[in-house]
BALOVEX-969710 format. One line per field, with one value per atom (N, C-alpha, C): z, x, y; atom name; residue in three letters; residue number from 1. Coordinates in nm, 3 decimals, always signed. Example, Ala and Ser with C-alpha at 12.3 -4.5 7.8 and 13.67 -1.06 7.14 Angstrom:
<sites>
c3: c(+0.780 | +0.780 | +0.780 | +0.708 | +0.714 | +0.787);
c1: c(+1.319 | +1.230 | +1.320 | +1.285 | +1.367 | +1.290);
c2: c(-0.569 | -0.450 | -0.330 | -0.225 | -0.106 | +0.003);
site: c(N | CA | C | N | CA | C);
code: c(ALA | ALA | ALA | SER | SER | SER);
pos: c(1 | 1 | 1 | 2 | 2 | 2);
</sites>
This chain:
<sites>
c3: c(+8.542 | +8.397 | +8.342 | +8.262 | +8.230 | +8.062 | +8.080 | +7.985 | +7.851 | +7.759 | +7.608 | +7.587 | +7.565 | +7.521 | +7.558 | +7.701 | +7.755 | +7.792 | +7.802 | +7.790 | +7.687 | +7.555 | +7.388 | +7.400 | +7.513 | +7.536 | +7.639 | +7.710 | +7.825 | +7.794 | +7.835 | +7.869 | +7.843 | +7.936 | +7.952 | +7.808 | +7.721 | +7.599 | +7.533 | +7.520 | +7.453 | +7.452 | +7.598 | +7.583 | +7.521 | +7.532 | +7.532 | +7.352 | +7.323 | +7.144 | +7.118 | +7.194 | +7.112 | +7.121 | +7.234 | +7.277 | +7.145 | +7.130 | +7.019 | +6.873 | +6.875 | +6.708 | +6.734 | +6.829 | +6.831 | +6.817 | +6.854 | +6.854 | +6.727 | +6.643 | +6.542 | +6.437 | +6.459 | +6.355 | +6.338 | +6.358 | +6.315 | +6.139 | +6.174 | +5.984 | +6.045 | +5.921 | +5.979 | +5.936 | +5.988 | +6.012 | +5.892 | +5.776 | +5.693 | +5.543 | +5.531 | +5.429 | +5.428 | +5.512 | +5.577 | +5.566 | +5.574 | +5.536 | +5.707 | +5.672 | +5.760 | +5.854 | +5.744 | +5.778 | +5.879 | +5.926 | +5.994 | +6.054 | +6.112 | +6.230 | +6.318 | +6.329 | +6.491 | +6.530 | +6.619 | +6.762 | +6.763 | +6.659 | +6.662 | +6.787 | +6.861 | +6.966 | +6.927 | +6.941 | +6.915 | +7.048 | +7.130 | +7.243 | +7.333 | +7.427 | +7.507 | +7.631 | +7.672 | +7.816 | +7.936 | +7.852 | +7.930 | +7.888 | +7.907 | +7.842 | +7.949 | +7.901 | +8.055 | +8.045 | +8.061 | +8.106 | +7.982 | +7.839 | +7.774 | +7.795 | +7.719 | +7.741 | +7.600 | +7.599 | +7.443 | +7.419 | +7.291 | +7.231 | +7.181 | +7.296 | +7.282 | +7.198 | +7.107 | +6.992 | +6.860 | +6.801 | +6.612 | +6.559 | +6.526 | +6.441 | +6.285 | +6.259 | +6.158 | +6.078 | +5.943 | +5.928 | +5.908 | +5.917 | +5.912 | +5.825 | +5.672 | +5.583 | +5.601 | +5.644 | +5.669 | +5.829 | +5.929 | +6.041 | +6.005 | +5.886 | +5.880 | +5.762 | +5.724 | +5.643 | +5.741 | +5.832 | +5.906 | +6.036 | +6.047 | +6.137 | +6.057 | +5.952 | +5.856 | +5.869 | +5.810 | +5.782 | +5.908 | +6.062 | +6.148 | +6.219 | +6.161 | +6.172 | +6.124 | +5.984 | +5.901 | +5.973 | +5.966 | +6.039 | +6.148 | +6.247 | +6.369 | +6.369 | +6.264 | +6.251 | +6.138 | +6.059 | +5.911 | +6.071 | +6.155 | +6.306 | +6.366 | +6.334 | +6.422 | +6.412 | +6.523 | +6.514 | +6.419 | +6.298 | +6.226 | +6.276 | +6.412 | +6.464 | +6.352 | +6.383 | +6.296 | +6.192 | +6.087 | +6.015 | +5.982 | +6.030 | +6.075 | +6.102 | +6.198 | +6.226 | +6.079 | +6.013 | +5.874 | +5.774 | +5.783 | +5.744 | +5.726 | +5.931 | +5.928 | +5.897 | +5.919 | +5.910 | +5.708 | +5.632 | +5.507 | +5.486 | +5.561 | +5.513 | +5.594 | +5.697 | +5.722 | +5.601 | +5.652 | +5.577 | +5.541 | +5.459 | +5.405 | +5.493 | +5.519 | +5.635 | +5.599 | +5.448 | +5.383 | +5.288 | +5.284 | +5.184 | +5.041 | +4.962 | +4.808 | +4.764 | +4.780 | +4.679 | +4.718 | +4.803 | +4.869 | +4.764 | +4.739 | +4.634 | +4.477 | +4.454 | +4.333 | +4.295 | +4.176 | +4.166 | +4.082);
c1: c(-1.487 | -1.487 | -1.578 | -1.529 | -1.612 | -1.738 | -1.848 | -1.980 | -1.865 | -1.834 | -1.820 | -1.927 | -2.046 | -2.137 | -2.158 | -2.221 | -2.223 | -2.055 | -1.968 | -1.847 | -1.833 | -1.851 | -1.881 | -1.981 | -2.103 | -2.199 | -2.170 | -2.076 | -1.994 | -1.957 | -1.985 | -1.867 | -1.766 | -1.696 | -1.557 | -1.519 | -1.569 | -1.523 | -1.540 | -1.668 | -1.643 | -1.508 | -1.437 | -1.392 | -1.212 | -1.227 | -1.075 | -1.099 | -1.216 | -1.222 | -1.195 | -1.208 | -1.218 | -1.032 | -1.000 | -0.843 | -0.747 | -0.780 | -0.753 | -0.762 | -0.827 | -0.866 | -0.768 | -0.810 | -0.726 | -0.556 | -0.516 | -0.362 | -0.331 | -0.410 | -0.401 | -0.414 | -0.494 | -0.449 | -0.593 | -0.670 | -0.852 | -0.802 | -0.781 | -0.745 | -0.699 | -0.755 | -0.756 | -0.572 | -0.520 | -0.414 | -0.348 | -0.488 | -0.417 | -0.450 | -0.553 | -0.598 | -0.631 | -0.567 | -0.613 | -0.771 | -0.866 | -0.996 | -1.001 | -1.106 | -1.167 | -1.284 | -1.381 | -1.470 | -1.475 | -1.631 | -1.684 | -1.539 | -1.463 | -1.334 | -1.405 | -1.356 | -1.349 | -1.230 | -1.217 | -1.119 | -1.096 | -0.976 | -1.030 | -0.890 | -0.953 | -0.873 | -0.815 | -0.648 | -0.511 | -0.553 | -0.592 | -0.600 | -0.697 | -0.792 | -0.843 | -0.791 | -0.649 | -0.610 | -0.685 | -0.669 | -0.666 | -0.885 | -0.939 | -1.095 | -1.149 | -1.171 | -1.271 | -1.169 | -1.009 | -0.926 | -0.843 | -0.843 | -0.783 | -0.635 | -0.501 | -0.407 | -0.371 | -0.272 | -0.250 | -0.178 | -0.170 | -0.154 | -0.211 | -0.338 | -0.416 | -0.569 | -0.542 | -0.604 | -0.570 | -0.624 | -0.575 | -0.684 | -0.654 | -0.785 | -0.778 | -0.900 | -0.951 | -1.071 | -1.127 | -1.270 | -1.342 | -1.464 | -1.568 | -1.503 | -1.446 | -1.452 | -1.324 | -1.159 | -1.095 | -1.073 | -1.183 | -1.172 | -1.273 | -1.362 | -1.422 | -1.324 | -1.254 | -1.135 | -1.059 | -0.973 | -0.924 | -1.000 | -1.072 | -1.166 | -1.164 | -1.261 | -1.239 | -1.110 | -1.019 | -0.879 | -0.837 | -0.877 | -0.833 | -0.928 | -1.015 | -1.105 | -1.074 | -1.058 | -1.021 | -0.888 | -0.746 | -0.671 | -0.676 | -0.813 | -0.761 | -0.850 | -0.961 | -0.999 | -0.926 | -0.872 | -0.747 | -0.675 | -0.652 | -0.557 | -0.584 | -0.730 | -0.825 | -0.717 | -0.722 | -0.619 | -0.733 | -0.618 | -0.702 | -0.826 | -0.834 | -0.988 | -1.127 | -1.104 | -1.184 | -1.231 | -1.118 | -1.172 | -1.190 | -1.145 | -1.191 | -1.340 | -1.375 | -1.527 | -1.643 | -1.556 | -1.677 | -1.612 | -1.510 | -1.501 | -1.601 | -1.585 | -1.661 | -1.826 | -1.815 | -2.013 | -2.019 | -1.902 | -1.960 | -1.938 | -1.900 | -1.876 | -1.966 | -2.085 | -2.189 | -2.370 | -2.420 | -2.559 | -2.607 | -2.611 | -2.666 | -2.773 | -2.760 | -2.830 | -2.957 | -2.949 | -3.141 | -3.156 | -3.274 | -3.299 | -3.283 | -3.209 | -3.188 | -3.321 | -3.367 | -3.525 | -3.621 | -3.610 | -3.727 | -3.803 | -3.875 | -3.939 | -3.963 | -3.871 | -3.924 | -4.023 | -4.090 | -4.238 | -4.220);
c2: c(+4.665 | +4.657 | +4.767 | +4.827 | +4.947 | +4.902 | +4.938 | +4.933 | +4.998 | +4.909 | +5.016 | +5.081 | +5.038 | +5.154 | +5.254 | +5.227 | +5.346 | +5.421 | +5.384 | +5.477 | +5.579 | +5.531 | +5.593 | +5.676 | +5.684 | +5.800 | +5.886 | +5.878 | +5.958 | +6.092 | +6.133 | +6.307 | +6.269 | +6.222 | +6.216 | +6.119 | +6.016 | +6.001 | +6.105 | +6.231 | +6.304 | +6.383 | +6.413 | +6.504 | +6.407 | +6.286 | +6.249 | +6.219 | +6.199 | +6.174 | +6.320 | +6.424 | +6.585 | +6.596 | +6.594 | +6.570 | +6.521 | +6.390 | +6.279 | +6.375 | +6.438 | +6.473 | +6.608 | +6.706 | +6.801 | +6.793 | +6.661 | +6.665 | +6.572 | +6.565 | +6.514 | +6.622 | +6.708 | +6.824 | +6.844 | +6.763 | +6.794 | +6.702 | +6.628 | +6.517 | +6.395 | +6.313 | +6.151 | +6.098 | +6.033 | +6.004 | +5.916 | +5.892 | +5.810 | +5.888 | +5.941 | +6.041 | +6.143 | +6.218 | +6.382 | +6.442 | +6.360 | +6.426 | +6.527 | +6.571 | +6.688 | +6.639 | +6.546 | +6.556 | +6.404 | +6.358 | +6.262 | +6.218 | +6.248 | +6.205 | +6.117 | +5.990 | +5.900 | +5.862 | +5.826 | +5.791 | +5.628 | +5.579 | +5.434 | +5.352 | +5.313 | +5.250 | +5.154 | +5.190 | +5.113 | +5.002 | +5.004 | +4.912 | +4.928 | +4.880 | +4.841 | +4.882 | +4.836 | +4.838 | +4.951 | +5.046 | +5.152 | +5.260 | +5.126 | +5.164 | +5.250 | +5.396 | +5.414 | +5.571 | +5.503 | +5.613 | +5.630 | +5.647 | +5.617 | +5.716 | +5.723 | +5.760 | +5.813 | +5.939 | +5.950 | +5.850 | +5.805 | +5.683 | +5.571 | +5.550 | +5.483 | +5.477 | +5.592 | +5.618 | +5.678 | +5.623 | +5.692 | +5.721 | +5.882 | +5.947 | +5.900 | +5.840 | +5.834 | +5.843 | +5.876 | +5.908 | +5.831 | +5.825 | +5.679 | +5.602 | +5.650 | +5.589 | +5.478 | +5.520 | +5.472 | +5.408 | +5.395 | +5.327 | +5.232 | +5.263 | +5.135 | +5.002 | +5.039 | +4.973 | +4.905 | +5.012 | +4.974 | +4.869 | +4.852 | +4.755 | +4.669 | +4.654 | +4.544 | +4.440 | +4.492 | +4.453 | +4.414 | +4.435 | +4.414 | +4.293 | +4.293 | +4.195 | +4.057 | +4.097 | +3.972 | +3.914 | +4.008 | +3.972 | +3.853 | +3.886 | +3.833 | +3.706 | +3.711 | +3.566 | +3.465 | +3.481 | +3.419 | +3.375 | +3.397 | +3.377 | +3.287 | +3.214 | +3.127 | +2.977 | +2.879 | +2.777 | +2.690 | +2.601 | +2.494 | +2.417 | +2.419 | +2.328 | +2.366 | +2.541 | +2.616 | +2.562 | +2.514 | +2.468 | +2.325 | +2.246 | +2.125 | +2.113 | +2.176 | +2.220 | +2.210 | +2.296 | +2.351 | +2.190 | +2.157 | +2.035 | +1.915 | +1.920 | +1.793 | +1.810 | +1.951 | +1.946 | +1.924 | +1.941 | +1.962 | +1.811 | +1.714 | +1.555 | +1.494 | +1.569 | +1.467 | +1.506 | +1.451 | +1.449 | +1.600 | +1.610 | +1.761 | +1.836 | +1.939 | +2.057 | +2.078 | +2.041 | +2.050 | +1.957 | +1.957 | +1.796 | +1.866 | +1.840 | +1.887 | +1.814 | +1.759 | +1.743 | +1.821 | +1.862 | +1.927 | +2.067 | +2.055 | +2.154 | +2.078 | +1.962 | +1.944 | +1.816 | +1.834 | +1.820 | +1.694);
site: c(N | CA | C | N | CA | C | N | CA | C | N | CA | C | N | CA | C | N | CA | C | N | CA | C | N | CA | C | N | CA | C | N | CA | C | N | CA | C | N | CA | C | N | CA | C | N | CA | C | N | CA | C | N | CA | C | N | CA | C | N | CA | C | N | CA | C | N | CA | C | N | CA | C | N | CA | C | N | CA | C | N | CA | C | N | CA | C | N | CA | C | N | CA | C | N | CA | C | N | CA | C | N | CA | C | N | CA | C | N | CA | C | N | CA | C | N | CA | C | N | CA | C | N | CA | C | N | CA | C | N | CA | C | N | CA | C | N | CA | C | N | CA | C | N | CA | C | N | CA | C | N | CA | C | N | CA | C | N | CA | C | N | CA | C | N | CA | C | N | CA | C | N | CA | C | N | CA | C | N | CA | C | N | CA | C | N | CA | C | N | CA | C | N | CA | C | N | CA | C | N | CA | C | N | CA | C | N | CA | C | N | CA | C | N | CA | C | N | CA | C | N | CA | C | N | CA | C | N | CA | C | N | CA | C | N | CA | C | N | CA | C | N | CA | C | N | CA | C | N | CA | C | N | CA | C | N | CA | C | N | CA | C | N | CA | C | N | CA | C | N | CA | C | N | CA | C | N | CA | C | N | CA | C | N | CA | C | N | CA | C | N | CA | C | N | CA | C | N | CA | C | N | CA | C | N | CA | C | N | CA | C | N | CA | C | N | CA | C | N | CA | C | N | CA | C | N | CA | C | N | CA | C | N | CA | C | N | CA | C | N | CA | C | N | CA | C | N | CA | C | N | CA | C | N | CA | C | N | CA | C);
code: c(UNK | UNK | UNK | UNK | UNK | UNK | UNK | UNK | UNK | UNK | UNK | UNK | UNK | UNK | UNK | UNK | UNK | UNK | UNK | UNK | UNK | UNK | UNK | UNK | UNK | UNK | UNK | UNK | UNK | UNK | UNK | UNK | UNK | UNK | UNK | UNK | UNK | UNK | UNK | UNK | UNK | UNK | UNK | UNK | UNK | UNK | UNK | UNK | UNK | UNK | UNK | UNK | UNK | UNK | UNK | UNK | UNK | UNK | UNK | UNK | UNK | UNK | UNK | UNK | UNK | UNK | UNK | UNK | UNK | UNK | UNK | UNK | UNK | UNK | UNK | UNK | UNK | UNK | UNK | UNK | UNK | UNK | UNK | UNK | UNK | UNK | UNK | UNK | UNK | UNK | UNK | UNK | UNK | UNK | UNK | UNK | UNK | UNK | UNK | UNK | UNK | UNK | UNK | UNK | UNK | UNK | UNK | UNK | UNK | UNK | UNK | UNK | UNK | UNK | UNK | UNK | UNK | UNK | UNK | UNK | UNK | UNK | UNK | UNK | UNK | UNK | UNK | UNK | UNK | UNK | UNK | UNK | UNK | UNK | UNK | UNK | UNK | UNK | UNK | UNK | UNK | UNK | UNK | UNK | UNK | UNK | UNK | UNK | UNK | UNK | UNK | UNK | UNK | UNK | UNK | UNK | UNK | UNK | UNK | UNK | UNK | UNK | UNK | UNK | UNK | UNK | UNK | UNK | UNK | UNK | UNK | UNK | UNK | UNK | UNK | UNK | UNK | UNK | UNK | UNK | UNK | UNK | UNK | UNK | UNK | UNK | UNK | UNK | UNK | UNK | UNK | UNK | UNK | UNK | UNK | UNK | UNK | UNK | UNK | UNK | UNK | UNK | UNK | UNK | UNK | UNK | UNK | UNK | UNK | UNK | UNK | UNK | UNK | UNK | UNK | UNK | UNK | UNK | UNK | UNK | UNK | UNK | UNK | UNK | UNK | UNK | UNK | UNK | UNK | UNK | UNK | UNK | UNK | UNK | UNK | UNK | UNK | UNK | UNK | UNK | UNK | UNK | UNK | UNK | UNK | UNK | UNK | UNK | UNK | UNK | UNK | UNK | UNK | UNK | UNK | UNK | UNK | UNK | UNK | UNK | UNK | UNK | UNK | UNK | UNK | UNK | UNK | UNK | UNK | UNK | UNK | UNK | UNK | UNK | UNK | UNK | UNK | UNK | UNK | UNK | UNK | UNK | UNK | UNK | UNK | UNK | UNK | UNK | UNK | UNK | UNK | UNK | UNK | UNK | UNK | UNK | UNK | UNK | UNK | UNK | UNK | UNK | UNK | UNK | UNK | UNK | UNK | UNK | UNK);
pos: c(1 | 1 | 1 | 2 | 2 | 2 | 3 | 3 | 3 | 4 | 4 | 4 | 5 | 5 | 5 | 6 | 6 | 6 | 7 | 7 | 7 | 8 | 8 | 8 | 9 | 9 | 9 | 10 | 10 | 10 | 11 | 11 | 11 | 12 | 12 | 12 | 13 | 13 | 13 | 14 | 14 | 14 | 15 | 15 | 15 | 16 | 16 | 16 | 17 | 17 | 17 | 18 | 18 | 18 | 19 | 19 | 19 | 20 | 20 | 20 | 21 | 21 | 21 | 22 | 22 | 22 | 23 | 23 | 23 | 24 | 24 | 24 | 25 | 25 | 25 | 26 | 26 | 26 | 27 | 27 | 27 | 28 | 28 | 28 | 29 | 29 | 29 | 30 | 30 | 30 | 31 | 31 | 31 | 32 | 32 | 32 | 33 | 33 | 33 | 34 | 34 | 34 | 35 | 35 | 35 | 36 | 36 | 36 | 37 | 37 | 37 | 38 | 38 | 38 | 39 | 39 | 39 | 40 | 40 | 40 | 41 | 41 | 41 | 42 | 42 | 42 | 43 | 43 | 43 | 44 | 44 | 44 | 45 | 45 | 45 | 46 | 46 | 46 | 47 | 47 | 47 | 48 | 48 | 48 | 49 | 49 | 49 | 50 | 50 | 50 | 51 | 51 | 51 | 52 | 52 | 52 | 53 | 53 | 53 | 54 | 54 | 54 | 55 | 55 | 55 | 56 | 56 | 56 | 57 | 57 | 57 | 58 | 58 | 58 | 59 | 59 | 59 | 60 | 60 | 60 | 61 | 61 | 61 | 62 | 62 | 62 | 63 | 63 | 63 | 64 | 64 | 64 | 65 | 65 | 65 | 66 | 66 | 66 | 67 | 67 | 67 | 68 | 68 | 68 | 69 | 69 | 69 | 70 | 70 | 70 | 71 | 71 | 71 | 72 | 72 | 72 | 73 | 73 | 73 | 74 | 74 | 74 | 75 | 75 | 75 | 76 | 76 | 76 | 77 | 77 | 77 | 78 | 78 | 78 | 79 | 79 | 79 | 80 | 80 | 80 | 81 | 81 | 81 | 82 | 82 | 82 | 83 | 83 | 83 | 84 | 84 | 84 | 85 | 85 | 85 | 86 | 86 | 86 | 87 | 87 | 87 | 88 | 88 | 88 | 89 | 89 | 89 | 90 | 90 | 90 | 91 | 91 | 91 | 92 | 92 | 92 | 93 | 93 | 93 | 94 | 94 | 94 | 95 | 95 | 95 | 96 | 96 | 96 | 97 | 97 | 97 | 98 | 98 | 98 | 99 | 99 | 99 | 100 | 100 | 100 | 101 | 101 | 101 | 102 | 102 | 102 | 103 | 103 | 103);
</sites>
C-alpha cells in the first residue's frame, strides 16, 4: 500500500503531476487558468503508479470546488442509520445543561 503523503512528496509524483499538466495544455480543464495547476485524482487504483487518465488538471481554485462537491456527494450517500444516529442523540437528554450560566 503506498504512503499518500509521502507519494505527493516523491520525484516520481513530481514528474507524473508535470506529465498530467503538460498534456493538458499547461490550463485547468474546467476554466483554462494558467496559474497554481494541480493533478486532481479521478481514482486511487493505480496510487504510486498513476496512468494517463487517472488524473484531471485543475487549479487550486476549481479542485478545491471540485473536492468539495465530491465530498458532499459521497457523504448526502451515507445509508439512513446516519441519520437515525443524530436522531436519536437529539431525542435523548440534552448534551449541556441549558441553565447553566444563569443567575
Amino acid at each position: 500500500m503506498v504512503d499518500y503523503e509521502k507519494h505527493l512528496r516523491s520525484a516520481a509524483w513530481r514528474q507524473i503531476r508535470q506529465r498530467a499538466i503538460a498534456a493538458a495544455g499547461h490550463r485547468c480543464v474546467l476554466c483554462a487558468a494558467t496559474e497554481q495547476l494541480e493533478a486532481h485524482h479521478r481514482t486511487y487504483d493505480n496510487l504510486g503508479d498513476e496512468r494517463d487518465g487517472d488524473l484531471t488538471v485543475l487549479c487550486h481554485e476549481c479542485h478545491e470546488v471540485v473536492t468539495s462537491m465530491l465530498r458532499a456527494r459521497r457523504y448526502a450517500a451515507k445509508p439512513a442509520s446516519y441519520a437515525n444516529i443524530v436522531r436519536s442523540i437529539a431525542e435523548t437528554a440534552p448534551l449541556f445543561d441549558p441553565t447553566e450560566g444563569e443567575i
